[in-house]
C-alpha positions in Angstrom: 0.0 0.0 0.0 1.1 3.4 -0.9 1.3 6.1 1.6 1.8 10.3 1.2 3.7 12.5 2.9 1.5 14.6 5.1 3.1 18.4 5.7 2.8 21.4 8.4 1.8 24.3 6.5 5.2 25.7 6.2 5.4 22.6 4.2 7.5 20.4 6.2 7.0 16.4 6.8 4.8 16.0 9.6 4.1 12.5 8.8 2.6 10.0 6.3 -0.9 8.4 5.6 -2.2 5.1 3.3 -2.9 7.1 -0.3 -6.1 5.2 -0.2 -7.7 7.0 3.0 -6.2 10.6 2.1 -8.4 12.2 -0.9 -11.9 12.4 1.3 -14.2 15.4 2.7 -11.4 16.3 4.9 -8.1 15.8 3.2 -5.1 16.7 5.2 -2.6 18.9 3.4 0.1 16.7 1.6 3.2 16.0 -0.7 2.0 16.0 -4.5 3.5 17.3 -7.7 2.9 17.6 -11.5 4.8 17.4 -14.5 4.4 19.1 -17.9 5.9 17.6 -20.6 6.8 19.2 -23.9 8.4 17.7 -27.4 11.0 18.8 -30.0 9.0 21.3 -31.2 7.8 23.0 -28.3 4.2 21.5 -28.1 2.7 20.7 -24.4 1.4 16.8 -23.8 -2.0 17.2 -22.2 -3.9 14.1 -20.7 -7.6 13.4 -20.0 -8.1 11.3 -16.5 -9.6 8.0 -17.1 -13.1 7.5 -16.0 -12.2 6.0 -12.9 -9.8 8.0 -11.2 -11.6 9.4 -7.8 -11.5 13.3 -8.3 -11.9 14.9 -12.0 -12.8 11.9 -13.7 -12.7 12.8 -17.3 -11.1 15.8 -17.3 -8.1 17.7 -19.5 -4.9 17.9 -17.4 -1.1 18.4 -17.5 1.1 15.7 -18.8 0.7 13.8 -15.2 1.1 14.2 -11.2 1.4 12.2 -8.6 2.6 11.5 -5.5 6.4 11.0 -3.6 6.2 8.4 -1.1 8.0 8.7 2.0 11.6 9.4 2.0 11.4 9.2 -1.8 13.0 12.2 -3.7 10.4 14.3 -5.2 12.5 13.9 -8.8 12.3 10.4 -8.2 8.9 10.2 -7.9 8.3 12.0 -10.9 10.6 9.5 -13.4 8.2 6.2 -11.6 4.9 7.9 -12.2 6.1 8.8 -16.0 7.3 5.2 -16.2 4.4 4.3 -14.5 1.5 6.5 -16.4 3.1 7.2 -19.8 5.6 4.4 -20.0 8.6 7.2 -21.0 11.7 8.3 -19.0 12.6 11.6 -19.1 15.2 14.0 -19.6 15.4 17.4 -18.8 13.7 17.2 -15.2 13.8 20.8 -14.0 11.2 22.6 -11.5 8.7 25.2 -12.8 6.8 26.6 -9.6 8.6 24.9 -6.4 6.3 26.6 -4.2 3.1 25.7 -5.9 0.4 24.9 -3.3 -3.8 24.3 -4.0 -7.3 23.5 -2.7 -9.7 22.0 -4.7 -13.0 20.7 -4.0 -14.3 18.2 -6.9 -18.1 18.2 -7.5 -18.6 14.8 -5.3 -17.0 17.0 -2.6 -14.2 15.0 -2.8 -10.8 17.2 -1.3 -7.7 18.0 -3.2 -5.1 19.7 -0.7 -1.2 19.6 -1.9 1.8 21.4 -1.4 2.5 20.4 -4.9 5.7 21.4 -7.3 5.3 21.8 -10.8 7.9 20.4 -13.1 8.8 20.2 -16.6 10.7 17.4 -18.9 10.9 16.1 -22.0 10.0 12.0 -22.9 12.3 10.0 -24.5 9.8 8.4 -27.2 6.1 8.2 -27.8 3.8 8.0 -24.7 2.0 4.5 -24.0 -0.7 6.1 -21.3 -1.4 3.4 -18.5 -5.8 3.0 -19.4 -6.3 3.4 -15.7 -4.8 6.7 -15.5 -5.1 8.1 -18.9 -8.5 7.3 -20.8 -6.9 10.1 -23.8 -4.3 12.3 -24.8 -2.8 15.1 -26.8 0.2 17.1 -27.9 -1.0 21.1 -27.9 0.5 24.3 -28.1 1.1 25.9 -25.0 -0.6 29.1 -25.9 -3.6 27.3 -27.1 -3.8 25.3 -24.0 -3.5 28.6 -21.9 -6.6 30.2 -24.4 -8.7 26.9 -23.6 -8.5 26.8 -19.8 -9.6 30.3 -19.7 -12.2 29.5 -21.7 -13.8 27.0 -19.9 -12.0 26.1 -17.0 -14.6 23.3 -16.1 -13.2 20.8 -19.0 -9.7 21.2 -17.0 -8.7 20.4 -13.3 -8.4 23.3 -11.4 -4.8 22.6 -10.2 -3.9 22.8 -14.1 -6.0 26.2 -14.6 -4.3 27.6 -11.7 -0.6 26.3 -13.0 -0.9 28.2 -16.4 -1.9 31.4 -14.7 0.9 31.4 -12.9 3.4 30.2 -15.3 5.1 32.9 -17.5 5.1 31.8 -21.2 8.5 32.5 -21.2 9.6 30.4 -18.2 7.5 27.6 -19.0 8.5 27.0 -22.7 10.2 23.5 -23.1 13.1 22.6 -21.9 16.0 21.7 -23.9 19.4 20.4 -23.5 22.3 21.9 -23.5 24.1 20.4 -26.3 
């Protein structure tokens, strides 16, 4: 059984709780992240939850999140829930918003509370989505995405619609080697 990291509000470990019993009415605050992924030529790989998943089924989201289990290195985390979700490894790990923390409330009243860093990569080859996490998925332009979610901010989670309006363009474009 997996477990979470539970944090303080100043974001420190306080602790650590089965993944199954955390997401509820009354989640406590916990260790999360997400990871944007971008290609060769700069486009953004968006996913759609699969039906099942407990909060947002069915929704447009970034390239994947997850969480770091105890004592696991948040960067480590993120490579086992790419292998894991999109069957890739990564290159070009490197943090977007370290400080990014939400509170969400799905529409079952299910409660999403995460100190939870935002990363970017690249995939080294094609995505192969894992059915239970990813029902579809496609690669966007960033701006377009940005247009979309401030469109209609309902077809999106809200952690991703409050990522991209604090992401600068700029900042957020895809990373590349340095070759």
């Amino acid at each position: 059984m997996d477990h979470v990291v539970l944090v303080s509000d100043a974001g420190e470990p306080i602790g650590t709780a089965p993944k199954a019993d955390v997401h509820g009415l009354a989640t406590p605050l916990h260790l999360a992240f997400s990871c944007y992924l971008y290609d060769d030529a700069g486009r953004l790989l968006v996913t759609r939850r699969a039906l099942t998943k407990r909060t947002w089924p069915g929704v447009w989201t970034n390239s994947f999140c997850g969480h770091p289990r105890p004592d696991e290195p948040t960067d480590d985390a993120v490579r086992r829930h790419a292998r894991r979700e999109l069957g890739v490894e990564l290159t070009d790990l490197a943090p977007l918003l370290p400080d990014f923390r939400y509170r969400a409330v799905d529409p079952s009243g299910v409660v999403e509370n995460e100190v939870c860093p935002v990363f970017r990569a690249r995939p080294l080859g094609d995505p192969d989505p894992a059915p239970d996490e990813v029902l579809e998925h496609a690669w966007v332009a960033p701006a377009d995405l940005a247009r979309a979610a401030r469109l209609a901010p309902w077809a999106f989670s809200p952690w991703l619609v409050r990522q991209l309006a604090e992401l600068d363009p700029a900042v957020a474009g895809p990373a590349r080697s340095a070759a």
